[in-house]
Backbone and ligand atoms as CSV (ligand in chain L), in Angstrom:
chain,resi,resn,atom,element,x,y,z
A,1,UNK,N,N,0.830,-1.191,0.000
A,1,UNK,CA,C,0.000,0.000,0.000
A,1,UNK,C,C,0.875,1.256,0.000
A,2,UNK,N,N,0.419,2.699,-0.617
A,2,UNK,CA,C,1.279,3.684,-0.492
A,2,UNK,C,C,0.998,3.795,0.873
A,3,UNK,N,N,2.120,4.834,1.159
A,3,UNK,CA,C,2.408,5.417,2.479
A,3,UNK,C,C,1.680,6.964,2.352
A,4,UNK,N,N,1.908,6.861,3.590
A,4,UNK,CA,C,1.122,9.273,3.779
A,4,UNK,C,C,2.325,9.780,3.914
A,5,UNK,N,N,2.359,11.224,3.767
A,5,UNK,CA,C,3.383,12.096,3.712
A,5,UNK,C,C,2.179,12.937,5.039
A,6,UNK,N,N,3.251,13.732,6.068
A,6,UNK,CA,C,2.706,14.433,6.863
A,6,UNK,C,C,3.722,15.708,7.001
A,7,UNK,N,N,3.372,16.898,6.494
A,7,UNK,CA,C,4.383,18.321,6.237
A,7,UNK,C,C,3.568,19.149,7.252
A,8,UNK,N,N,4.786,19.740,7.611
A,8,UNK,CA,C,4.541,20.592,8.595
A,8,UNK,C,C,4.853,21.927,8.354
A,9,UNK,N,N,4.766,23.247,8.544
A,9,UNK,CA,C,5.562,24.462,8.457
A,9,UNK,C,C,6.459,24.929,9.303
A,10,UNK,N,N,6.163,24.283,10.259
A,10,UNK,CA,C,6.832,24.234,11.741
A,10,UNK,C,C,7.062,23.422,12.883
A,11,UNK,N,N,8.658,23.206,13.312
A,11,UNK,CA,C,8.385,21.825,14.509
A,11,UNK,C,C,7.264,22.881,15.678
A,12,UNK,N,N,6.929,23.829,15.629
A,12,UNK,CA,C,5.640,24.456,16.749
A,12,UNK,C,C,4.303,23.736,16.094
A,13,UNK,N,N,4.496,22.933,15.139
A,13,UNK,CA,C,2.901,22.611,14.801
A,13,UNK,C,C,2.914,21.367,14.797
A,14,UNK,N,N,3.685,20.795,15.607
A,14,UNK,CA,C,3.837,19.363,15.875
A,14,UNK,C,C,3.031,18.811,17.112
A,15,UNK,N,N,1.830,19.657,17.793
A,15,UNK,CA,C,1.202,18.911,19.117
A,15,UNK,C,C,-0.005,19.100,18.013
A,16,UNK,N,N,-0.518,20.030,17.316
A,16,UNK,CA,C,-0.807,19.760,16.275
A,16,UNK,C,C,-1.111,18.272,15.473
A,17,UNK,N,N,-0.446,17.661,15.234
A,17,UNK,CA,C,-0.622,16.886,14.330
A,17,UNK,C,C,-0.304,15.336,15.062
A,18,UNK,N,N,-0.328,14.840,16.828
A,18,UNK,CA,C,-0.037,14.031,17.467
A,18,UNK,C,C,-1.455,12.903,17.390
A,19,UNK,N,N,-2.567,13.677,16.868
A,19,UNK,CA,C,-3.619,12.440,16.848
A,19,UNK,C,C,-3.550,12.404,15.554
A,20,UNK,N,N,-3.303,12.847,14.331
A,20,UNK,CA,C,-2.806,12.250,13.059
A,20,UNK,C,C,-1.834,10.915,12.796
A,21,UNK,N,N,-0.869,11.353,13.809
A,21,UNK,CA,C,-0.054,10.103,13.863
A,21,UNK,C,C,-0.128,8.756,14.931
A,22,UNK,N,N,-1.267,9.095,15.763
A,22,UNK,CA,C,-2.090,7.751,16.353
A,22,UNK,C,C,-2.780,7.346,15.419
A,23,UNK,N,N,-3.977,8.475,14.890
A,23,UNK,CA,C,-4.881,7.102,14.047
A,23,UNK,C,C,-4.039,6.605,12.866
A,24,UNK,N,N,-2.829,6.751,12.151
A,24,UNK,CA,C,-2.289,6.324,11.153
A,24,UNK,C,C,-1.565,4.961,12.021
A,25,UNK,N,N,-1.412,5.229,12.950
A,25,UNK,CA,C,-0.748,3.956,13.197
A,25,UNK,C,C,-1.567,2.883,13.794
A,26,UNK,N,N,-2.995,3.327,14.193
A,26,UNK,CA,C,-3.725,2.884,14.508
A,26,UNK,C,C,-4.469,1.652,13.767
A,27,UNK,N,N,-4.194,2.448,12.521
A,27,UNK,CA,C,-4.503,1.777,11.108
A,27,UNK,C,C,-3.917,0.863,10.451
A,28,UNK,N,N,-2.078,1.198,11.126
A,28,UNK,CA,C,-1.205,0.161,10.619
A,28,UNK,C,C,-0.803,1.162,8.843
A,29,UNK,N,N,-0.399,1.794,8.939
A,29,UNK,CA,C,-0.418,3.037,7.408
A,29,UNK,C,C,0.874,3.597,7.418
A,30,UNK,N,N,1.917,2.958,6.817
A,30,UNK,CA,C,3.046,3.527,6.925
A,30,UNK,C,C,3.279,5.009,6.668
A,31,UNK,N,N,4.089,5.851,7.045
A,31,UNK,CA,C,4.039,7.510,6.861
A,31,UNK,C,C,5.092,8.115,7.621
A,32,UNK,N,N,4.881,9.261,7.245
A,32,UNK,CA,C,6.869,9.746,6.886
A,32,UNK,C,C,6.410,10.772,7.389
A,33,UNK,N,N,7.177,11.944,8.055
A,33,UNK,CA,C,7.290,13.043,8.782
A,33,UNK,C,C,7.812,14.403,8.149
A,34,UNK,N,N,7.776,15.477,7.819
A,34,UNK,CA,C,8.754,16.296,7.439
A,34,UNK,C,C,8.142,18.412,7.760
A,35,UNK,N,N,9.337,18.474,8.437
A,35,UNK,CA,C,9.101,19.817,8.400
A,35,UNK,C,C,10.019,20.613,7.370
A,36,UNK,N,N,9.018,21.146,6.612
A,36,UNK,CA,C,8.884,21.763,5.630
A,36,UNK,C,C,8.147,23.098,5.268
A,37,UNK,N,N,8.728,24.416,4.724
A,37,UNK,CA,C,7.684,25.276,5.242
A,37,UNK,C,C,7.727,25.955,3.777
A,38,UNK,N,N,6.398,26.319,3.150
A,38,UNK,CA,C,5.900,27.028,1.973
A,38,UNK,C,C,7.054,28.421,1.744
A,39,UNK,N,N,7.129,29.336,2.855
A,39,UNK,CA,C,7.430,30.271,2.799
A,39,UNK,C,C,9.375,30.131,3.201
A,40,UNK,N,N,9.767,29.214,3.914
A,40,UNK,CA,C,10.787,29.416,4.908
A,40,UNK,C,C,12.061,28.153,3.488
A,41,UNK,N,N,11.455,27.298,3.133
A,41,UNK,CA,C,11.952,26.230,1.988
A,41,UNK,C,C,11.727,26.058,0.914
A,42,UNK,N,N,11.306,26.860,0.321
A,42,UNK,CA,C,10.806,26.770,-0.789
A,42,UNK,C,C,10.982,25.729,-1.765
A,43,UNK,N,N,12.211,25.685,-1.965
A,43,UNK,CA,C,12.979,24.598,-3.310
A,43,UNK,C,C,12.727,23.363,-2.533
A,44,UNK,N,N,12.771,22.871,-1.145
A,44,UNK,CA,C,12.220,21.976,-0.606
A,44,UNK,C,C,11.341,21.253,-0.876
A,45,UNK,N,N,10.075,22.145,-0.139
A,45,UNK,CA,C,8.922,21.806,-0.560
A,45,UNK,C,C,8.243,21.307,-2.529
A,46,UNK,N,N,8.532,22.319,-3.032
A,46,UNK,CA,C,8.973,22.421,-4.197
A,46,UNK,C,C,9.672,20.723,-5.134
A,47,UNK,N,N,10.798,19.870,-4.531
A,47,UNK,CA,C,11.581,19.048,-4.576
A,47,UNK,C,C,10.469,17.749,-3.954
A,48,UNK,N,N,9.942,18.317,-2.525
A,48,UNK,CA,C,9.562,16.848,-2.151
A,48,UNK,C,C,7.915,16.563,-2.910
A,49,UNK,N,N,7.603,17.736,-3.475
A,49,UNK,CA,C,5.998,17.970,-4.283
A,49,UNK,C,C,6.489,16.763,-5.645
A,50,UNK,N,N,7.056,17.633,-6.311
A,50,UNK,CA,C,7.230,17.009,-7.430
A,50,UNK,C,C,7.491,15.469,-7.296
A,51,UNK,N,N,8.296,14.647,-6.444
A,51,UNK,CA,C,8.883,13.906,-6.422
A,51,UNK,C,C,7.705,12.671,-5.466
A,52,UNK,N,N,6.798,12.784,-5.041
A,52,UNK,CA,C,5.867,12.656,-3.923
A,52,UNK,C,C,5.392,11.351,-4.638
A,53,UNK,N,N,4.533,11.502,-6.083
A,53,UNK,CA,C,4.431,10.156,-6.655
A,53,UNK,C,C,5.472,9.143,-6.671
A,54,UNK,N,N,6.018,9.748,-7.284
A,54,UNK,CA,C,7.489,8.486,-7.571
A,54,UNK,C,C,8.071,7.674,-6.044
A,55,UNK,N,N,7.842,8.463,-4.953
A,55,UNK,CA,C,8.127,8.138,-3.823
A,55,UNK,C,C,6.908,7.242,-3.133
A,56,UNK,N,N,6.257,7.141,-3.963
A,56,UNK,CA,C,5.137,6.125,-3.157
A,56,UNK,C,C,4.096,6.872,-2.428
A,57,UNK,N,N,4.087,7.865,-2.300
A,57,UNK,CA,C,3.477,8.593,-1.431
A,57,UNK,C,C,1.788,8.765,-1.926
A,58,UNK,N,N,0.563,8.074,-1.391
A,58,UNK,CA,C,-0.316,8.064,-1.699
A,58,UNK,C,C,-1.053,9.327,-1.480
A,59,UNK,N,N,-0.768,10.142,-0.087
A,59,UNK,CA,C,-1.758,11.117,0.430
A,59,UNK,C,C,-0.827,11.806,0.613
A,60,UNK,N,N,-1.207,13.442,1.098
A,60,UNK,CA,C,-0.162,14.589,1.783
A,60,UNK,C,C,-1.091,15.148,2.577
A,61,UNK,N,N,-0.411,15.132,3.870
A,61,UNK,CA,C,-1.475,16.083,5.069
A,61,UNK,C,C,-0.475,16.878,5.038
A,62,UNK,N,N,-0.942,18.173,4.768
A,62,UNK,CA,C,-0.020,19.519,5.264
A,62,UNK,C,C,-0.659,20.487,5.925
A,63,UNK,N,N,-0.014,20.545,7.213
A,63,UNK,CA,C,-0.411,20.811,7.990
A,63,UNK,C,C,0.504,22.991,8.540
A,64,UNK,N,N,-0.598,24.040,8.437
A,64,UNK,CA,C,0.636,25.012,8.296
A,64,UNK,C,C,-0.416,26.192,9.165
A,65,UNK,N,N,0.460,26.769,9.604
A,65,UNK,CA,C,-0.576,28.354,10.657
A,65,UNK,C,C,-0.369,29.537,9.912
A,66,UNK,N,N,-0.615,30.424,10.306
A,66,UNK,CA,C,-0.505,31.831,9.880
A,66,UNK,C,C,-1.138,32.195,8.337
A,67,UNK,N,N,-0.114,32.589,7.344
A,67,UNK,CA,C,-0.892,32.545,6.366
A,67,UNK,C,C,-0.116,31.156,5.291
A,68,UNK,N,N,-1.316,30.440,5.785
A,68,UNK,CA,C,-0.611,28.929,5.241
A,68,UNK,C,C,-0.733,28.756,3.823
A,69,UNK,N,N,0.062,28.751,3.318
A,69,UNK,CA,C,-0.039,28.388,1.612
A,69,UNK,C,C,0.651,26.986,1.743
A,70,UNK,N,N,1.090,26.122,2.260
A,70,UNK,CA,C,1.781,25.056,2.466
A,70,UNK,C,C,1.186,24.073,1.538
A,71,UNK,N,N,-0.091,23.734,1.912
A,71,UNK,CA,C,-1.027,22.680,1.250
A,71,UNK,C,C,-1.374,22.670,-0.344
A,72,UNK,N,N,-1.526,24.818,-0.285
A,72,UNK,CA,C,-1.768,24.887,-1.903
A,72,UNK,C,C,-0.480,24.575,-2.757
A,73,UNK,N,N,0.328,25.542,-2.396
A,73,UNK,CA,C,1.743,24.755,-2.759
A,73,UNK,C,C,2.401,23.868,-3.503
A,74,UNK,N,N,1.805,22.384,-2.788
A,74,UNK,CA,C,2.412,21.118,-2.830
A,74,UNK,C,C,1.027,20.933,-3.408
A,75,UNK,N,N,0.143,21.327,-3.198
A,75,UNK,CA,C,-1.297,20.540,-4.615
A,75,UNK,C,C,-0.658,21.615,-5.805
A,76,UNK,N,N,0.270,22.433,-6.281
A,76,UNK,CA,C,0.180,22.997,-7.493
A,76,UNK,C,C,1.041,22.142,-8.017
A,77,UNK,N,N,2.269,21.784,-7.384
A,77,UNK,CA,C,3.248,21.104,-7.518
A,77,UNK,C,C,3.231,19.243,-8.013
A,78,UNK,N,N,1.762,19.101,-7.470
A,78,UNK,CA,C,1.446,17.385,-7.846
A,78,UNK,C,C,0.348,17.133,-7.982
A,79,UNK,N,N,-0.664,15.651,-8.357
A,79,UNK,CA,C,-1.825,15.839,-8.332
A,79,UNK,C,C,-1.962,14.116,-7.725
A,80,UNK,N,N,-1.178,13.762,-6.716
A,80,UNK,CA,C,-1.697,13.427,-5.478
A,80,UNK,C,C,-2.215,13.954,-4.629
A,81,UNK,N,N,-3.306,13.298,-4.084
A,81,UNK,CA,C,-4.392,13.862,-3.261
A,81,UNK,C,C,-3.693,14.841,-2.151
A,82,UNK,N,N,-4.089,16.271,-1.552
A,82,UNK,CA,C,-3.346,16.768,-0.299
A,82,UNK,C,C,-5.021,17.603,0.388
A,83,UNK,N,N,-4.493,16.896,1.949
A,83,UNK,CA,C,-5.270,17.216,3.142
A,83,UNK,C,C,-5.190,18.613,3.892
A,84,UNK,N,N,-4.915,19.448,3.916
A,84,UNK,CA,C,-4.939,20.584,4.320
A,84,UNK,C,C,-5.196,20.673,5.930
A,85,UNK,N,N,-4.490,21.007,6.959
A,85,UNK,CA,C,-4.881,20.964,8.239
A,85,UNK,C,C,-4.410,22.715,8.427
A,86,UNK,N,N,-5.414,23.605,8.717
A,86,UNK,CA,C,-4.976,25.191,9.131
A,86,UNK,C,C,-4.554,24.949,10.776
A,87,UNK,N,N,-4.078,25.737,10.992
A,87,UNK,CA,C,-3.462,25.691,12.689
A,87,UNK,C,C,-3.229,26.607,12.869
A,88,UNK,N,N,-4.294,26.505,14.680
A,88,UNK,CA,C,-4.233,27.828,15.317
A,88,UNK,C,C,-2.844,28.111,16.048
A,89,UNK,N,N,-2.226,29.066,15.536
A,89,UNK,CA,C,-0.921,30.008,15.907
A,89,UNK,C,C,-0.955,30.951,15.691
A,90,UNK,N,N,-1.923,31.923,16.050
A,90,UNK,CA,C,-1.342,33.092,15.772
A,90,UNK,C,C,-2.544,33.714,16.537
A,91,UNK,N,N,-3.051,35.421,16.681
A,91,UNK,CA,C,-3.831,36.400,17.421
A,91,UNK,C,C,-5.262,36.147,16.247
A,92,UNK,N,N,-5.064,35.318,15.261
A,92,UNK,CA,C,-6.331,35.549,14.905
A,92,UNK,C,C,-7.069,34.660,14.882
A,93,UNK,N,N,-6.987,33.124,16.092
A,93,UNK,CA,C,-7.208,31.933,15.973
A,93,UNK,C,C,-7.341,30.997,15.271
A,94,UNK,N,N,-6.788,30.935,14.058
A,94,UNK,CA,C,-6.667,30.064,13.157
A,94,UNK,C,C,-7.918,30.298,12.487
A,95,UNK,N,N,-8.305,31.464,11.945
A,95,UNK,CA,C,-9.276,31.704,10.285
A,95,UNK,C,C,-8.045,32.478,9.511
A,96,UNK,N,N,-6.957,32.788,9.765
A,96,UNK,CA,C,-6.380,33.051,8.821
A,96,UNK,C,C,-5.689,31.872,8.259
A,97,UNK,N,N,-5.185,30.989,9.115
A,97,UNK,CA,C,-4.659,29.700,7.832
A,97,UNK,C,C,-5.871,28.729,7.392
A,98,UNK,N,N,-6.850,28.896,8.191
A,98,UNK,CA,C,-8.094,28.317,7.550
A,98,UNK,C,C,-8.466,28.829,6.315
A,99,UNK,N,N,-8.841,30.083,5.965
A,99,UNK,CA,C,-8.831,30.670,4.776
A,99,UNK,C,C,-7.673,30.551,3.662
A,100,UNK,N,N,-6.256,30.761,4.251
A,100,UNK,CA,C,-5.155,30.502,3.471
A,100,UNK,C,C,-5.402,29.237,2.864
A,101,UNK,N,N,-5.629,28.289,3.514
A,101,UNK,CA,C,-5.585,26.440,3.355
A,101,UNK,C,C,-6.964,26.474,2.262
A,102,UNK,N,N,-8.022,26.851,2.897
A,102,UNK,CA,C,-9.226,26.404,1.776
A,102,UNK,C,C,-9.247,26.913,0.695
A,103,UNK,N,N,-9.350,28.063,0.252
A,103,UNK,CA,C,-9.826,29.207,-0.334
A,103,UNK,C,C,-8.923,29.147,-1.991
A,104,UNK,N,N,-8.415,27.620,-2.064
A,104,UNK,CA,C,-7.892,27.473,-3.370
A,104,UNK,C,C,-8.872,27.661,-4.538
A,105,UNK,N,N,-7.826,28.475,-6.093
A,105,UNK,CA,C,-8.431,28.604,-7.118
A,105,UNK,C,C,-8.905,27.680,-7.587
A,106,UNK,N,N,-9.875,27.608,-8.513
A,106,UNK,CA,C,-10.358,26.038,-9.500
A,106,UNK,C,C,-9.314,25.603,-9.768
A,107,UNK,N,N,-8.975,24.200,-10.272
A,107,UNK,CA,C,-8.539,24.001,-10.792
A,107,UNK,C,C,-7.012,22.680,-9.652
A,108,UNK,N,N,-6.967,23.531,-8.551
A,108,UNK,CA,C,-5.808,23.133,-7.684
A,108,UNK,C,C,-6.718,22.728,-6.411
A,109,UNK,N,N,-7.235,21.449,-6.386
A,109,UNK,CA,C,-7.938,21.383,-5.008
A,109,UNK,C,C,-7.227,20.600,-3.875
A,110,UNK,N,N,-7.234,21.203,-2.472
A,110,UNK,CA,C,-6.944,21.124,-1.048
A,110,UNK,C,C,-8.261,20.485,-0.293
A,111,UNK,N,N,-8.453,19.799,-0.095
A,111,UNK,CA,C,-9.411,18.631,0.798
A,111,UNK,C,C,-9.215,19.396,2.398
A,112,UNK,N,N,-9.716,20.056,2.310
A,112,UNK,CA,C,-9.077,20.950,4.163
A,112,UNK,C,C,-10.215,20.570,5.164
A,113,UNK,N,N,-9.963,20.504,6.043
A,113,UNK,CA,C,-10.630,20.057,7.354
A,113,UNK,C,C,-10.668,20.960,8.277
A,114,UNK,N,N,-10.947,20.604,9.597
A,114,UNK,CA,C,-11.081,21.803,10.573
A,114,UNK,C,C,-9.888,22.293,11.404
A,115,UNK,N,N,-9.760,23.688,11.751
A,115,UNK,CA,C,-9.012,24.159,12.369
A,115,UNK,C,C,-8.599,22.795,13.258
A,116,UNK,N,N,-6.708,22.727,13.444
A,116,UNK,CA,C,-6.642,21.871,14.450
A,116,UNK,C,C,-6.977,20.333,14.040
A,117,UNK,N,N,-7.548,19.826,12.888
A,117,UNK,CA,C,-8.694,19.185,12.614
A,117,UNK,C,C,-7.666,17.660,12.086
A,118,UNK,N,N,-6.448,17.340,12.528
A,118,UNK,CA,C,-5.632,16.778,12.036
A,118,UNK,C,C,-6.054,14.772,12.318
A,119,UNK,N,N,-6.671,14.492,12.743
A,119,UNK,CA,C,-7.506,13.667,13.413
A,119,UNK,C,C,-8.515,13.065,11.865
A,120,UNK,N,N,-9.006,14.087,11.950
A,120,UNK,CA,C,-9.921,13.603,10.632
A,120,UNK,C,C,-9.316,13.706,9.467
A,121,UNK,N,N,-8.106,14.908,9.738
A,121,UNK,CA,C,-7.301,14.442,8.289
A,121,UNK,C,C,-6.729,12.925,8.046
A,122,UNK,N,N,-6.265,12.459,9.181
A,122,UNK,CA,C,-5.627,11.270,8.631
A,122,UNK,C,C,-6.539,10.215,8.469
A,123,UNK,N,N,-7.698,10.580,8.883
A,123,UNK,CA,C,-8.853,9.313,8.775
A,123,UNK,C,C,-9.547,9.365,7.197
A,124,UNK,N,N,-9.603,10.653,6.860
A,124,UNK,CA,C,-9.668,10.776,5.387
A,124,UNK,C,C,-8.360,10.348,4.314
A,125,UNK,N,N,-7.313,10.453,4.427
A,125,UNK,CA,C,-5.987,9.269,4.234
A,125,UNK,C,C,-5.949,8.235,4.196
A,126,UNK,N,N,-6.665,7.594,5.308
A,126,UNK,CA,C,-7.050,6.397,5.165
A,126,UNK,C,C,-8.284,5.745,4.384
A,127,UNK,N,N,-9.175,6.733,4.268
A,127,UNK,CA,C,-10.198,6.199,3.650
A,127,UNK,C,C,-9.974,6.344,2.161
A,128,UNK,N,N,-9.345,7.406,1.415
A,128,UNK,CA,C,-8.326,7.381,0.273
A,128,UNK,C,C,-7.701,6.199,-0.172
A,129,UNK,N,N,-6.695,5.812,0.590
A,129,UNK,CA,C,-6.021,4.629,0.245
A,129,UNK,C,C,-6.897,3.304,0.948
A,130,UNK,N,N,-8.257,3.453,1.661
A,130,UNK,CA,C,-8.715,2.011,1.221
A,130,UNK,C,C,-9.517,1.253,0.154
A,131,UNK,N,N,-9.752,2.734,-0.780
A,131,UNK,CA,C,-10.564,2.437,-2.223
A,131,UNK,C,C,-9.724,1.085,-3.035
A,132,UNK,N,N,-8.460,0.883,-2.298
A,132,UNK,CA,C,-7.555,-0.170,-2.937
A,132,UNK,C,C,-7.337,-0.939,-2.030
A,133,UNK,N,N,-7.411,-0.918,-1.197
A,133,UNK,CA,C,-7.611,-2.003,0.229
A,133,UNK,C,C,-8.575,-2.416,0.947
A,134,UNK,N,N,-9.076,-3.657,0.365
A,134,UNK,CA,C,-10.796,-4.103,1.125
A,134,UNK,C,C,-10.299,-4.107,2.886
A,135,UNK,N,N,-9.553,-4.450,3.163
A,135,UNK,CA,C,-9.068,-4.924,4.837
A,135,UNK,C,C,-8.792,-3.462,5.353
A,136,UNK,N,N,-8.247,-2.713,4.883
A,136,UNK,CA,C,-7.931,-1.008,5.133
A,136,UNK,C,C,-9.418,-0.594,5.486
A,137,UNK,N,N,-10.511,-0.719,4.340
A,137,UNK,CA,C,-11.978,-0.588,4.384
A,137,UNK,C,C,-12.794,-1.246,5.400
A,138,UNK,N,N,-12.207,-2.098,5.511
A,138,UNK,CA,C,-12.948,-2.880,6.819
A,138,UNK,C,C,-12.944,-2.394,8.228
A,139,UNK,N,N,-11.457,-2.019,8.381
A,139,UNK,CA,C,-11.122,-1.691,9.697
A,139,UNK,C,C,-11.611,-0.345,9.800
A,140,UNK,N,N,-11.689,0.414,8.729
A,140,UNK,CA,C,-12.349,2.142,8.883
A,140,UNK,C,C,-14.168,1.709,8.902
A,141,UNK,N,N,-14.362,0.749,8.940
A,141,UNK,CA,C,-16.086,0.614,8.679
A,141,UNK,C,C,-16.199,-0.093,10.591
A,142,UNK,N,N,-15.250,-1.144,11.217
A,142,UNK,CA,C,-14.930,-1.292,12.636
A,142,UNK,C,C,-15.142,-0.275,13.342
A,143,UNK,N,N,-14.124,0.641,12.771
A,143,UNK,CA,C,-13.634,1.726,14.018
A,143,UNK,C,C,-14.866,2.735,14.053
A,144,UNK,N,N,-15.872,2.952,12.921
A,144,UNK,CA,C,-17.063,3.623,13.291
A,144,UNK,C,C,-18.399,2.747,13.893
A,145,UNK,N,N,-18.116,1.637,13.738
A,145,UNK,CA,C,-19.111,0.983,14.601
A,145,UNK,C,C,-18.708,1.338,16.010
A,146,UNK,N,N,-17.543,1.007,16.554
A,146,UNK,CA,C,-17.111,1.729,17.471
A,146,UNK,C,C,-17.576,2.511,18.274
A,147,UNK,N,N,-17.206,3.783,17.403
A,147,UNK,CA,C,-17.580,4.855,17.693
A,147,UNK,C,C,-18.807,5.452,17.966
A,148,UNK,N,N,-19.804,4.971,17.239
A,148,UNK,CA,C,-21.428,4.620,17.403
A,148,UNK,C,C,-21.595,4.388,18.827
A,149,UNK,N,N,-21.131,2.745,18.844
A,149,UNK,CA,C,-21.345,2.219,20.280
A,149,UNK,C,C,-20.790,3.199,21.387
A,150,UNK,N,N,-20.060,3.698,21.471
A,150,UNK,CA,C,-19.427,4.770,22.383
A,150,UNK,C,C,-20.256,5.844,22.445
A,151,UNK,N,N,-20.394,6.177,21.464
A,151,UNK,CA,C,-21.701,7.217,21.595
A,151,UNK,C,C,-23.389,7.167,22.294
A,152,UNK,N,N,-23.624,5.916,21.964
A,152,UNK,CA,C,-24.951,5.398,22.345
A,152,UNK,C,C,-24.856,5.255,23.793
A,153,UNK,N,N,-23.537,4.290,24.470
A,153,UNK,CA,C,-23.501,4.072,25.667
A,153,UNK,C,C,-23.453,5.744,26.342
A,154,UNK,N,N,-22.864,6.367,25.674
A,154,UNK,CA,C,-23.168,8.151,26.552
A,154,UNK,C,C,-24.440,8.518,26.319
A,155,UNK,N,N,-25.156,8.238,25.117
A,155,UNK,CA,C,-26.450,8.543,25.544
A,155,UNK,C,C,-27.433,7.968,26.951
A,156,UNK,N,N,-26.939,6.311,26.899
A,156,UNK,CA,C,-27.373,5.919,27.917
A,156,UNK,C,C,-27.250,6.511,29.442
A,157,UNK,N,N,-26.315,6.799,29.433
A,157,UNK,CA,C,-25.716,7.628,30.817
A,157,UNK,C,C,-26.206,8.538,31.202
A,158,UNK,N,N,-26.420,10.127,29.737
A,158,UNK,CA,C,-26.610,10.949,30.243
A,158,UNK,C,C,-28.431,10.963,30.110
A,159,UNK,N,N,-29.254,10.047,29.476
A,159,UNK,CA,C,-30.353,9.854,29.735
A,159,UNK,C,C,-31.028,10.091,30.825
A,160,UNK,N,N,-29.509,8.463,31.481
A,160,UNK,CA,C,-30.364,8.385,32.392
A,160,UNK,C,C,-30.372,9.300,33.751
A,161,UNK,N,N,-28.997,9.541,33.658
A,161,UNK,CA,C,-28.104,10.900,34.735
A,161,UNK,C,C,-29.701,12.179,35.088
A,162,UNK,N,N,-29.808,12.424,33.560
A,162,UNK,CA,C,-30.063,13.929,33.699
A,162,UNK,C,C,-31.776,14.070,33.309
A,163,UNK,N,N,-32.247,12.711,32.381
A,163,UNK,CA,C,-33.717,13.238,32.364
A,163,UNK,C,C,-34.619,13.373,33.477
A,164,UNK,N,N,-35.523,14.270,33.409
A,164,UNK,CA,C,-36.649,14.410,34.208
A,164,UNK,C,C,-37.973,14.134,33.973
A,165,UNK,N,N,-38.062,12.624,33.796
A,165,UNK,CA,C,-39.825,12.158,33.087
A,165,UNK,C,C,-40.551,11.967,34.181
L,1,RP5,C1,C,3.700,28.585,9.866
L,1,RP5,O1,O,3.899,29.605,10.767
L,1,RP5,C2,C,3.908,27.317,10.633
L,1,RP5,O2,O,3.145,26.285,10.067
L,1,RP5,C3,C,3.472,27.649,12.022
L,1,RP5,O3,O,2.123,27.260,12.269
L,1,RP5,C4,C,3.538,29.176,12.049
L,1,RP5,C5,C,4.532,29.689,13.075
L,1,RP5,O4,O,5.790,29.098,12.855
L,1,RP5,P1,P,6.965,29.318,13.909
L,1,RP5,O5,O,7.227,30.792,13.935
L,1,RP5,O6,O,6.453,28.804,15.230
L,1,RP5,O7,O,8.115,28.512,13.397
L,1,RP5,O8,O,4.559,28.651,8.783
């Protein structure tokens, strides 16, 4: 199976992106690390874009704060799929790299998620690369039964905790 690529703009946006790299491993999804920044590396970023197919690299979560062009970037640069994660760093709580991250022209699309939102990025990564993996598909169809059940049992609780019939 390909592997994920996970880019960062900054080692500061690395608590950031710590439940990205549980559910990937959670999953069993091999994936590679790199800080890399739109503005600060250019020829970098630039180098690891282009080169991203050939490297196996199925998905790209890029993950960037302030005014993040990181994600658009590396989608102009390739047309492997890229996840967009904005991150709050800065006085304007993260709608400025939210806007930076989404707000791509036609033509160059960024799959962006929620502020902080790095969690569901990699679960969308995974669900990417299980269109080619029935067992990848299985275990993402598990882990929301799961999650269901976890949910229901809190309904039970706070039902019963808090109604007044
Ligand atoms: C962005 O600027 C990074 O992704 C980070 O979120 C933000 C601040 O970077 P540092 O100044 O902490 O390195 O490029």
């Amino acid at each position: 199976m390909k592997k994920v690529a996970i880019i960062m703009g900054s080692d500061s946006d690395l608590p950031v992106l710590e439940p990205a790299f549980d559910i990937l491993k959670q999953f069993n999804i091999s994936f590679e690390v790199h800080v890399y920044s739109a503005h600060r590396t250019p020829e970098t970023v630039l180098e690891f874009s282009r080169n991203a197919y050939s490297n196996d690299i199925g998905v790209i979560i890029a993950a960037a704060g302030k005014a993040a062009h990181l994600a658009g970037v590396i989608a102009s640069h390739t047309a492997v799929p890229v996840i967009g994660v904005p991150v709050k760093s800065s006085t304007l709580d993260g709608m400025d790299a939210l806007l930076s991250t989404v707000q791509m022209p036609g033509g160059v699309p960024v799959a962006t998620v929620a502020i902080n939102g790095s969690k569901n990025a990699a679960l969308l990564a995974c669900e990417i690369l299980s269109l080619s993996d029935e067992t990848l598909m299985e275990r993402i169809l598990e882990f929301r039964e799961i999650m269901m059940a976890d949910v229901l049992k809190k309904n039970d609780e706070v039902f019963k905790k808090y109604s007044n019939l």
